[in-house]
PABA-275071 format. One record per residue (C-alpha): residue in three letters; x, y, z. Coordinates in steps of 0.5 Angstrom, whole numbers, plus 500, padded with zeros to 3 digits. Example, Ala and Ser with C-alpha at 12.3 -4.5 7.8 and 13.67 -1.06 7.14 Angstrom:
// PABA-275071
ala525491516
ser527498514
// end
This chain:
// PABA-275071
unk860628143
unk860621144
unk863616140
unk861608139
unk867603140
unk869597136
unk874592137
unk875585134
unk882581137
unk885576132
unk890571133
unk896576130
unk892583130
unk887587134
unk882591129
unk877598131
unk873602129
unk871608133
unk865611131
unk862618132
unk854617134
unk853624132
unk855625126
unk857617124
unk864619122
unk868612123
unk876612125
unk880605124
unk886603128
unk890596127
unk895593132
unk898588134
unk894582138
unk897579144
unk896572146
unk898572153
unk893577155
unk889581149
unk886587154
unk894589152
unk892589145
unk885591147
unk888598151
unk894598146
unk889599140
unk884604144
unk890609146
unk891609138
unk885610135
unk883615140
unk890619137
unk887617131
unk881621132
unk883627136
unk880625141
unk879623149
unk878616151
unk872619155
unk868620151
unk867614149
unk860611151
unk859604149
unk864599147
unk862593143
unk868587142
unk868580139
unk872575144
unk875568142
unk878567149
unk871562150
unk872558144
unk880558145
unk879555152
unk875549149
unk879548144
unk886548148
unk883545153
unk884550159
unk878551162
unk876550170
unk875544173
unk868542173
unk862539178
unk856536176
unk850535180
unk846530176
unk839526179
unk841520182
unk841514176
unk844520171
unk851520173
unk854517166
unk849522162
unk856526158
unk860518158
unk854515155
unk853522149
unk850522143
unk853516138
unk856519133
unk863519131
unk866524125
unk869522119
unk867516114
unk865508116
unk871508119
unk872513123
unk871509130
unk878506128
unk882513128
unk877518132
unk879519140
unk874521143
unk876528148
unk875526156
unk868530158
unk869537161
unk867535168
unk869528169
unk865522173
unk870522179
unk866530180
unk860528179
unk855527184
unk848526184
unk842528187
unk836523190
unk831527187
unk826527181
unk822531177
unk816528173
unk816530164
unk809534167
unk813538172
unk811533178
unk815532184
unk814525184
unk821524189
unk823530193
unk830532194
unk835529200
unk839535203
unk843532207
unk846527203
unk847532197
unk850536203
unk854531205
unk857529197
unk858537196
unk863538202
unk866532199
unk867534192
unk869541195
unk875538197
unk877535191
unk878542189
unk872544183
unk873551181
unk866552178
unk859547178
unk855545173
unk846543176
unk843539171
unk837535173
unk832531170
unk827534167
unk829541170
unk826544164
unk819543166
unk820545173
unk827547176
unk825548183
unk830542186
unk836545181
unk835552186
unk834548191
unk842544190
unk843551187
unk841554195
unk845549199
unk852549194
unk852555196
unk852555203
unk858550202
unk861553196
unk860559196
unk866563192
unk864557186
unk861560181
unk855556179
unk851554173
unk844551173
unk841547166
unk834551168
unk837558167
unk843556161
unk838552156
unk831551158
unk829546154
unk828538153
unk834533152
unk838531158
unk844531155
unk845537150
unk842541156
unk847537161
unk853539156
unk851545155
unk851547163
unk858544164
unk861548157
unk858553161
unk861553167
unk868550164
unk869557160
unk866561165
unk872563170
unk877564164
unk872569160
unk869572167
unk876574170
unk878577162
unk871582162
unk872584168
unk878586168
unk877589162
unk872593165
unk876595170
unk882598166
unk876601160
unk873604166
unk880607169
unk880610162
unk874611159
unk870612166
unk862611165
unk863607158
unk859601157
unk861594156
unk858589151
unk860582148
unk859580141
unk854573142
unk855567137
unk848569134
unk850577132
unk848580138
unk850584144
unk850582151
unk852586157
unk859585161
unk855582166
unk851577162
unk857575158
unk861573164
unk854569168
unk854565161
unk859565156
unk857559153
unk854564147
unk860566146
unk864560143
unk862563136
unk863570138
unk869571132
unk866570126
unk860572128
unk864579128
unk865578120
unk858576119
unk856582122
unk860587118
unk859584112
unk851585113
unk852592115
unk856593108
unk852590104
unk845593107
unk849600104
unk850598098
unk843595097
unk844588096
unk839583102
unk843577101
unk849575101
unk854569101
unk860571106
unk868569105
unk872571110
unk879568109
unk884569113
unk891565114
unk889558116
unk881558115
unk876560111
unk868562114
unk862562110
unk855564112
unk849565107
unk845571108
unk837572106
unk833579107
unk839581110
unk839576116
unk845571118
unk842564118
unk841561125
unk843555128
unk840551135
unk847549135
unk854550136
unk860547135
unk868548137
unk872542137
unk869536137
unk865540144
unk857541141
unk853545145
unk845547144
unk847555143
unk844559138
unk850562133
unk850564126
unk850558121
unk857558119
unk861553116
unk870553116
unk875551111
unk883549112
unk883554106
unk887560109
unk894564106
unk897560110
unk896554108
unk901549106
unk901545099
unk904538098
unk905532094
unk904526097
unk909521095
unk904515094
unk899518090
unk903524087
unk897529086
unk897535088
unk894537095
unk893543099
unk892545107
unk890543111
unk896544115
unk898552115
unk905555116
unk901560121
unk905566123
unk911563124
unk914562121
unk908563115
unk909563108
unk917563105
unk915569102
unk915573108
unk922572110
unk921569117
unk924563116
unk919559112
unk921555107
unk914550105
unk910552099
unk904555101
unk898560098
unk901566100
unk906564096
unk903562090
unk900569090
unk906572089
unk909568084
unk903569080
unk904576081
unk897577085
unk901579091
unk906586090
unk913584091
unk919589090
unk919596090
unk911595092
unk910593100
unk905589103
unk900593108
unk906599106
unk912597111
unk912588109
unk917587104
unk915581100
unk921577097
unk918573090
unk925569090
unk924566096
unk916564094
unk919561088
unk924557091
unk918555096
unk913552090
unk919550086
unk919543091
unk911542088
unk913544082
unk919539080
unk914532082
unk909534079
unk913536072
unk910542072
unk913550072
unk914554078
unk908558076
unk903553073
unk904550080
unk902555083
unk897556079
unk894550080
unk895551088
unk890557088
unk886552083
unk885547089
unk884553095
unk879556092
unk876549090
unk875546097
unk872554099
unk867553093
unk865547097
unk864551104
unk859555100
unk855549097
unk854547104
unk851554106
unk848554100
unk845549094
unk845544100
unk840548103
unk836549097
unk838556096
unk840557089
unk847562089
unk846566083
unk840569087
unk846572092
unk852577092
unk859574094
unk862579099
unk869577101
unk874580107
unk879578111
unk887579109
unk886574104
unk878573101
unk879579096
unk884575093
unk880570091
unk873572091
unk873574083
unk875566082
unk869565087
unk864568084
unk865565077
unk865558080
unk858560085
unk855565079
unk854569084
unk854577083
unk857582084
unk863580088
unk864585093
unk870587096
unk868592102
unk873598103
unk878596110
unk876588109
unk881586113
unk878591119
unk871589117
unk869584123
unk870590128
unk865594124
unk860588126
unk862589133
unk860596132
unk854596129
unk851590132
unk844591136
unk844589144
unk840582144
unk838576148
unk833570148
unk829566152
unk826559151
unk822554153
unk820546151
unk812545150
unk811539146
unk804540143
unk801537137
unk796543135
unk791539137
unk793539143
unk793546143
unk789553142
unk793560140
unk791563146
unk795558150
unk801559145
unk801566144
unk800567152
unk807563153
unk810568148
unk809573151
unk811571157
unk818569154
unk818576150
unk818580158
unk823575160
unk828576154
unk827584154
unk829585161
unk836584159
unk835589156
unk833594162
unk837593165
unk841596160
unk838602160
unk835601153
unk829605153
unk822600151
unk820604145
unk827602142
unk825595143
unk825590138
unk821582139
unk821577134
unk818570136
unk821563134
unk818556135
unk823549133
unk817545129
unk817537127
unk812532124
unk809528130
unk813522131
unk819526127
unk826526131
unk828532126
unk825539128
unk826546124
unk827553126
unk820558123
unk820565125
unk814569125
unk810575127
unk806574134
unk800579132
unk800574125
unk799568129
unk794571134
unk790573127
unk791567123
unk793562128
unk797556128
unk797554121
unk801562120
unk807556123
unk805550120
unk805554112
unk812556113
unk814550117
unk811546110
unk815550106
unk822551109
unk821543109
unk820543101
unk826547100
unk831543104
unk828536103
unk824537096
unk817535100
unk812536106
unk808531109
unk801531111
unk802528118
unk800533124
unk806538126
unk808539134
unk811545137
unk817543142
unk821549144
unk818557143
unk823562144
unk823570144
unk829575142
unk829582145
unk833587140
unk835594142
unk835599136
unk841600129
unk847604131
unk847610128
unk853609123
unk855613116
unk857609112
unk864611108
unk864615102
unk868617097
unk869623092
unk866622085
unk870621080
unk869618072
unk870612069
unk878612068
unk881610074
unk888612071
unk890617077
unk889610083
unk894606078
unk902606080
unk905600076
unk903595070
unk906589073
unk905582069
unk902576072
unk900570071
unk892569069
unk889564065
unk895560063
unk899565061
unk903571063
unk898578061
unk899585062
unk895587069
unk894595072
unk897595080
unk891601083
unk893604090
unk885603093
unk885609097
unk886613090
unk880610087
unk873615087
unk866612086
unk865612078
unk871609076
unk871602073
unk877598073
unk877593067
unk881586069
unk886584070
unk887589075
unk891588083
unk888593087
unk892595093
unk891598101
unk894598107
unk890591111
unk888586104
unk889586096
unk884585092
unk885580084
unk880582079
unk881577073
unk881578065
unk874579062
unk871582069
unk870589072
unk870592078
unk866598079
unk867603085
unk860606089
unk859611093
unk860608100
unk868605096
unk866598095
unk869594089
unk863590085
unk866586080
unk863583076
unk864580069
unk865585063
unk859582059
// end
């Protein structure tokens, strides 16, 4: 027997999901994370899901995990101390950046740019060139570099950055510093621009390759030593890191270029939620995860997350392909105030976090936040009904706690807490804008699929506001990214910059390069031992206007573009254009970057299923508790979730309890439960 293994680690929990390969039976555990080092959260949580199971941790053969120590690194701040090699001429190329400033006309004013990842007093350059046609036009001077490589030795780097100009079209000279940087420096680990981001544009490259090295000591230590302790339990079991894109690398991959890793977290959930919702027969998809102090959203289409060239941690923006999703400081957690000048009501983004968290909890919190405000409307449990079974949840302490928004707004405790829920959900609907009508997707033609301890909450509300239906609330929602991390494919990608107009250009030329990348990308994946038969390529161009600054992403099929050439490109290049821009020009398109991803096959996974049962769901409920809904107190069923039974329909308003989330079903809404236990809401009518 073997079993597949996924694990997810969150700021205040570790999620798993133990899959057995045979059969497709899945078991769950939830433990609590630990931030001073989360392989003890990870170990923890593996010896009690194998409890669980009944099973010996050794016969688990693949274990697949979601890491945020890469972008936690960035975001604090904590990563190595970075060299650069740069060509002589180009030693301010991260001073110089891009000129933008985030925030309104005034932004400049306030904004307080971040020091670069690798600064200029350890930046060396060397005396070499490479033409854009990948001409040496001036040969690299090694002795000099190897005089300013002993130099920059002794100031104590912990990893080095390569990144040349036009490496892209030819990296032999980044080798070559590469060769001698290790003679010098030989326990540094190096990163060279040619491997990490082979594709044009000296600064993205530049920032990317130094991202790179920055997190890599931290996230090359956490993999191996979680290797070493996995083995030590488990034995001959496989490694492998959820990517930012959705797929899987390998413990080693994962370790050589942890830069496509920033998004691994809520990549996890997009994941999951795929796989959810492909079982229930619904392709697309807009995605709520909402945990304490942020929310995640990302759209769906054919059962595809949207990719996108880039990824963004912080104020830190690196040409790496993650999942296209948009955050929110709209969370349980976040904090609701009335400012003294303008007397209006706002909420977040300042969160109340784990501690003390919201007031309603006990731990010492005292300000008003969005947990609380469930509480008072009665959407969240209090009294003799605990939170996740063993949380008691005191409704007097979160009354005492809007009552300081509720007084200067001259309003009632539960119509300030009304209006707290009214604005949170408010500034989540506009994260689903963006993903999706300002992208030229129309939301009623997707379901809304909400997880995270506080997303079913509010997705009901969501769903009215986007018109998108059915909402669904998944069985375990608070567990679902380690159902992504499960249920991922192993995948890797390679790239190359190729600036033709089509003109300039023939299919034989293209579609040669391709395959050329396709046997690049797929040898990852054999070195993983994924037989070729259970190989998957698809194929993607970056695409403009000739003389157009802005490129767009097109898939397609290879044996497609051998048939019926280039133009299997520039149609849906046209389209995708009308459909973010409302039109297409009649100028010649140019191909810039070509770009292959190798996939290994689906993980053989059942989805969940639940004893069938009729309409009435009146054996799941356990109270008939009043909330507060629609401007007035009104009668609501409180059902106990693991009691429910496909078939049942549950007429809002409703609360529906499990041991991880709570889900709120308004009046004149309907949630009914299908066979693999998912609750579709949608309205009654």
């Amino acid at each position: 027997m073997s079993y597949r293994l996924g694990v997810d680690v969150g700021g205040t929990f570790t999620d798993l999901l133990l899959i057995n390969e045979k059969n497709g039976d899945i078991h769950t555990a939830k433990v609590p994370s630990t931030p001073h080092d989360s392989s003890v959260g990870v170990l923890n949580g593996i010896q009690r899901v194998c409890q669980n199971a009944g099973i010996d941790p050794k016969e688990i053969t693949q274990f697949m995990h979601g890491t945020t120590v890469a972008t936690n690194t960035v975001l604090t701040g904590s990563g190595a101390k970075v060299g650069l090699v740069t060509t002589k001429g180009y030693r301010q190329v991260l001073q110089i950046a891009r000129s933008f400033v985030p925030g309104g006309l005034g932004g400049w004013v306030i904004y307080n740019k971040s020091l670069p990842m690798a600064p200029l007093a350890l930046t060396i350059e060397a005396d070499e060139r490479i033409g854009a046609d990948g001409s040496v036009v001036s040969k690299l001077d090694e002795r000099a570099l190897k005089r300013d490589l002993k130099a920059l030795k002794k100031k104590g780097i912990e990893a080095l950055t390569i990144s040349l100009i036009n490496s892209f079209a030819n990296p032999a000279h980044e080798k070559e510093v590469a060769k001698v940087a290790r003679e010098v420096m030989p326990e540094v680990p190096i990163s060279l621009s040619s491997e990490i981001v082979p594709e044009m544009q000296e600064y993205e490259r530049t920032i990317t390759t130094v991202a790179n090295s920055y997190v890599r000591p931290k996230v090359e230590t956490y993999v191996n030593n979680l290797k070493r302790e996995t083995r030590k339990l488990m034995s001959d079991v496989q490694l492998h890191i959820l990517r930012s894109d959705g797929g899987l690398a390998s413990a080693k991959a994962a370790a050589a270029y942890p830069v496509n890793l920033l998004m691994s977290g809520p990549a996890g959930g997009v994941a999951g939620a795929i796989w959810v919702a492909d079982q229930a027969g619904f392709p697309n998809l807009l995605t709520l995860d909402m945990g304490g102090t942020s929310t995640d959203v990302a759209l769906v289409e054919n059962g595809k997350a949207q990719l996108r060239r880039e990824t963004t941690v912080g104020d830190v923006t690196v040409r790496a392909s993650s999942i296209d999703v948009r955050t929110v400081g709209a969370g349980g957690g976040s904090i609701a105030h009335v400012p003294e000048l303008t007397k209006a009501l706002r909420v977040g983004p300042e969160s109340a976090g784990a501690a003390p968290g919201p007031a309603a909890y006990n731990r010492g919190g005292e300000l008003p936040t969005v947990t609380d405000a469930n509480v008072v409307l009665g959407y969240l449990p209090s009294g003799e009904v605990r939170l996740g079974g063993d949380m008691e949840i005191r409704k007097d302490l979160a009354e005492q706690a809007i009552k300081r928004v509720a007084e200067p707004l001259g309003l009632s405790i539960k119509e300030a807490a009304a209006g707290i829920i009214d604005i949170v959900n408010e500034n989540m609907y506009g994260a689903l804008r963006l993903v999706s009508v300002e992208k030229g997707y129309d939301p009623r033609d997707f379901a809304l699929i909400a997880f995270g301890g506080a997303g079913p909450l509010h997705a009901n509300a969501l769903g009215k506001l986007m018109n998108s239906w059915p909402v669904i609330i998944p069985p375990g929602p608070g567990v679902l990214c380690a159902y992504g991390d499960a249920t991922t494919r192993v995948r890797d990608e390679a790239s190359r910059t190729f600036i033709r107009s089509f003109s300039q250009t023939n299919v034989g030329e293209v579609a040669k390069i391709f395959e050329k990348l396709a046997a690049s990308a797929s040898k990852a994946l054999d070195q993983e031992g994924i037989p070729k038969k259970d190989q998957t390529t698809s194929f993607e161009v970056d695409i403009r206007y000739h003389g157009q600054g802005l490129q767009l992403t097109v898939s397609f099929e290879l044996e497609d573009l051998k048939k019926r050439g280039l133009d299997v490109i520039g149609e849906q290049f046209d389209e995708m254009h009308r459909q973010l821009f409302t039109f297409a020009l009649p100028q010649e398109k140019e191909l810039v970057n070509l770009r292959a991803v190798a996939q290994g096959k689906p993980t053989n996974v059942r989805a969940l299923s639940v004893p069938k049962g009729g309409k009435d769901p009146s054996q799941a409920a356990i109270a008939h508790p009043t909330i507060f809904v629609e401007g007035k107190d009104q009668k609501a069923t409180l059902y106990d979730r693991s009691k429910l039974m496909s078939g049942n329909e549950i007429q809002g308003p409703a609360v529906v309890l499990e041991m991880d989330s709570t889900t709120l079903i308004l009046p004149g809404h309907i949630g009914k439960v299908d066979d693999c236990g998912n609750i579709l809401i949608t309205p009654a009518a």
